[in-house]
C-alpha positions as CSV (number, residue, x, y, z in Angstrom):
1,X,89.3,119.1,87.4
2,X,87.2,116.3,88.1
3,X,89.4,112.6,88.0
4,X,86.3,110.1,87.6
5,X,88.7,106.7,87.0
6,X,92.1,105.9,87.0
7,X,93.9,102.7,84.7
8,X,97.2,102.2,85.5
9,X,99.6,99.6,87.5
10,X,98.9,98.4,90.4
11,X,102.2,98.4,92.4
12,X,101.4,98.6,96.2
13,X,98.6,97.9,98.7
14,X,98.8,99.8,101.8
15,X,96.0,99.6,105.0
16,X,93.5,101.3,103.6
17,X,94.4,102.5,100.0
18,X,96.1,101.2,97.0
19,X,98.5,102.8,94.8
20,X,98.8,103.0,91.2
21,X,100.9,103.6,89.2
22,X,99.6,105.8,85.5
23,X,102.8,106.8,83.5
24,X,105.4,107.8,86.1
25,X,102.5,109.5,88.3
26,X,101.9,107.5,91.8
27,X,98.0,107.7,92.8
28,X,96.9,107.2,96.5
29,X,93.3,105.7,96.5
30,X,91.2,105.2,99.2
31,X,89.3,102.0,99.3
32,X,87.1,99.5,101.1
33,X,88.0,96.4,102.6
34,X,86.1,94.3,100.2
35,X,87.3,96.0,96.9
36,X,90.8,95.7,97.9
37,X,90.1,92.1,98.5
38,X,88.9,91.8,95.2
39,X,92.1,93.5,93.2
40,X,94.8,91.3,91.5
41,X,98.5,91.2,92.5
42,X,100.4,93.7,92.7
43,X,102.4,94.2,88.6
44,X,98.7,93.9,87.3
45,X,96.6,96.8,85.6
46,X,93.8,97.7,87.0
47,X,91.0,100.4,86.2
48,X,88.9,101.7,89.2
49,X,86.3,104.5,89.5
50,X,87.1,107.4,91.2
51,X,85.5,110.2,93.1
52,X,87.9,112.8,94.2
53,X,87.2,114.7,97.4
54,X,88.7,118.3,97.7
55,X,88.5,120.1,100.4
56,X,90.5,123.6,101.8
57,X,93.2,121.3,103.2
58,X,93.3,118.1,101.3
59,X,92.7,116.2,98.1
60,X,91.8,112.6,98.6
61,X,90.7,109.9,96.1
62,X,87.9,106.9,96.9
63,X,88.2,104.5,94.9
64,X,85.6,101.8,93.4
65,X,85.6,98.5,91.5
66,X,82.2,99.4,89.6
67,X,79.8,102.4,88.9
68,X,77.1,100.5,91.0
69,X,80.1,100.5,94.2
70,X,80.6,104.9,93.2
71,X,77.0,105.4,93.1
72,X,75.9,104.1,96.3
73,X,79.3,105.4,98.0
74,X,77.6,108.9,96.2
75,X,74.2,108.0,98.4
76,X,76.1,107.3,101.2
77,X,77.8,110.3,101.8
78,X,74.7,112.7,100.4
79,X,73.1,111.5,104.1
80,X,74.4,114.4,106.3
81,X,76.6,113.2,109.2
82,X,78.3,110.2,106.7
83,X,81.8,111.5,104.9
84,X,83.6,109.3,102.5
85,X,85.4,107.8,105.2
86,X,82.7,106.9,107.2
87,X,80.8,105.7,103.4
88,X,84.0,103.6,102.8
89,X,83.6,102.2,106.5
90,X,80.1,100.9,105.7
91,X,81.1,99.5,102.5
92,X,83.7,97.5,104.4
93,X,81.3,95.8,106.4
94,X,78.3,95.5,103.5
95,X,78.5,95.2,100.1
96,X,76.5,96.8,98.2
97,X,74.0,94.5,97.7
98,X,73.9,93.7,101.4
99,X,73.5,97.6,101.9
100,X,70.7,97.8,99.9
101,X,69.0,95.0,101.7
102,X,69.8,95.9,105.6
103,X,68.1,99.6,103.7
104,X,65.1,98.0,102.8
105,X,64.1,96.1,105.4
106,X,65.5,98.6,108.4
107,X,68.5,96.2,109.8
108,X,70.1,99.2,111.3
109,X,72.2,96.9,113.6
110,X,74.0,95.7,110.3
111,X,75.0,99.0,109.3
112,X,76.0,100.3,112.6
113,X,78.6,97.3,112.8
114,X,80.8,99.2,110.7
115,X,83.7,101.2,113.1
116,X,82.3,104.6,113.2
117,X,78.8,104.4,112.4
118,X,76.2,104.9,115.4
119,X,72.8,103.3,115.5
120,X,71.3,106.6,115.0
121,X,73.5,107.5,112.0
122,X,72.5,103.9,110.5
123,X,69.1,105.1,111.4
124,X,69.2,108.1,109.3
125,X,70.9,106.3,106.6
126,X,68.0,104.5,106.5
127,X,65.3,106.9,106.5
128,X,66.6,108.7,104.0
129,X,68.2,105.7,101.6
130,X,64.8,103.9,101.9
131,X,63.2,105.7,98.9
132,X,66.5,105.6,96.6
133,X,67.2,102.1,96.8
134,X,65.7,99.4,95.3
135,X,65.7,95.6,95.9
136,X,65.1,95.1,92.3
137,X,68.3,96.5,91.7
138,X,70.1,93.4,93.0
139,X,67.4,90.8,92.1
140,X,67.8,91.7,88.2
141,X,71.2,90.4,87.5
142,X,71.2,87.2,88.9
143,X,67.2,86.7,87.8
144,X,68.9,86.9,84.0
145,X,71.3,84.3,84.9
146,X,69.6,81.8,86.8
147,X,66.5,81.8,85.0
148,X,67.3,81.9,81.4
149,X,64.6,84.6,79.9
150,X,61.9,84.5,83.7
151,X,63.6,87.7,85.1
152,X,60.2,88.6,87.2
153,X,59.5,85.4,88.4
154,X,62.9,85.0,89.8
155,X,62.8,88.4,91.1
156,X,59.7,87.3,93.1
157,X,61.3,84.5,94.2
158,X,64.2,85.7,95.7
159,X,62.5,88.5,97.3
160,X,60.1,86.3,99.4
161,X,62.9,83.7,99.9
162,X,64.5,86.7,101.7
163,X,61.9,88.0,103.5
164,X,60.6,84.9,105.0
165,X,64.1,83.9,106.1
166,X,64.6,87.9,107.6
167,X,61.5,86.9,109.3
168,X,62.7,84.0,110.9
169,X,65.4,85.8,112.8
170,X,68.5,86.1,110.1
171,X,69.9,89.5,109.5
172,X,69.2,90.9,106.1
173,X,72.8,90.4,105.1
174,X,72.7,86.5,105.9
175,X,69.5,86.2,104.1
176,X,70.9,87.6,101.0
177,X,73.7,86.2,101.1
178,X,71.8,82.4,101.7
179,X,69.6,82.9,98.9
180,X,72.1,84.1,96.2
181,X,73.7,80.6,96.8
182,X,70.6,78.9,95.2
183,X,70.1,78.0,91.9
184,X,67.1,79.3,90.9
185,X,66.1,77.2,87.7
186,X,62.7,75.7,87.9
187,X,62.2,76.6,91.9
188,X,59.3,78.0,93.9
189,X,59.6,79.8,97.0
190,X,59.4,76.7,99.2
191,X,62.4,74.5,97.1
192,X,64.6,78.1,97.9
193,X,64.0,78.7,101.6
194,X,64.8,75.4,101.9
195,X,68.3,75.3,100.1
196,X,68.8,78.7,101.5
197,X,68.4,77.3,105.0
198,X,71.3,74.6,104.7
199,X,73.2,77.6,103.6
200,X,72.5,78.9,107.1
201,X,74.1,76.2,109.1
């Protein structure tokens, strides 16, 4: 038996798990700082994603707001020396988005900031993430938005935006997080570092 979402009530938040509530039946589900953030009040339905982890001893649910969140929490944990505590502690401290950044351009310190991950663990991650991730993946979305039918362009945009301000000294995390603040209709690279950077102070 494979459980791969639950929709039910949500009726209690606990430190590091929520419960709901699906027809009399109380699940426990694991989740990261950030999604829990994200949830409504408690009395509300919710629906999140679900992968279940079974082992001799135990049977634990992780829980996600997206496929996207499930996926790279499936990455995560695939990287030997990363179980889905440890995947849920990085997800914590990065979104996914941010993940998929500090990946791409080797900011091992921002994933060893989560409790439990060691710089040579976020090393690792890295190593063997690099090849599985992709910055386009982030870029897309908001390219569609922001740029009403110029997907590529935008995608270019925000990539060097990014890159240049990772090259001045910002983390990759900061960077993204800076540049996703612009908007992005009719600007060049200069017009987007430049709003990016009051972001930054």
């Amino acid at each position: 038996m494979m459980i791969t979402f639950i929709r039910g009530e949500l009726v209690a938040y606990e430190e590091d798990k929520v419960v709901v509530d699906v027809n009399g039946v109380g699940y426990g589900i694991y989740m990261s700082q950030q999604a829990m953030g994200l949830l409504p009040q408690t009395g509300n339905e919710v629906k999140i994603h679900t992968y279940m982890n079974v082992k001799e001893d135990t049977m634990q649910l992780f829980g996600f707001l997206t496929r996207d969140d499930l996926n790279i929490f499936k990455l995560l944990i695939g990287v030997s020396g990363i179980g889905p505590k440890g995947g849920l502690s990085i997800l914590s401290q990065l979104s996914p988005d941010e993940l998929r950044f500090a990946v791409m351009t080797g900011d091992a310190k921002a994933i060893s900031a989560a409790p439990g991950i060691g710089k040579k663990t976020a090393e690792k991650l890295i190593i063997e993430l690099k090849d599985k991730l992709s910055i386009d993946d982030i870029l897309t979305h908001a390219a569609e938005c922001d740029t009403k039918g110029h997907p590529e362009s935008a995608n270019e945009i925000q990539s060097e935006a990014i890159q240049a301000l990772v090259a001045l000294g910002y983390s990759s995390s900061e960077s993204l997080k800076a540049v996703k603040q612009v908007d992005f209709t009719d600007s060049n690279v200069e017009d987007v570092l430049k709003e990016a950077l009051k972001h930054m102070i």
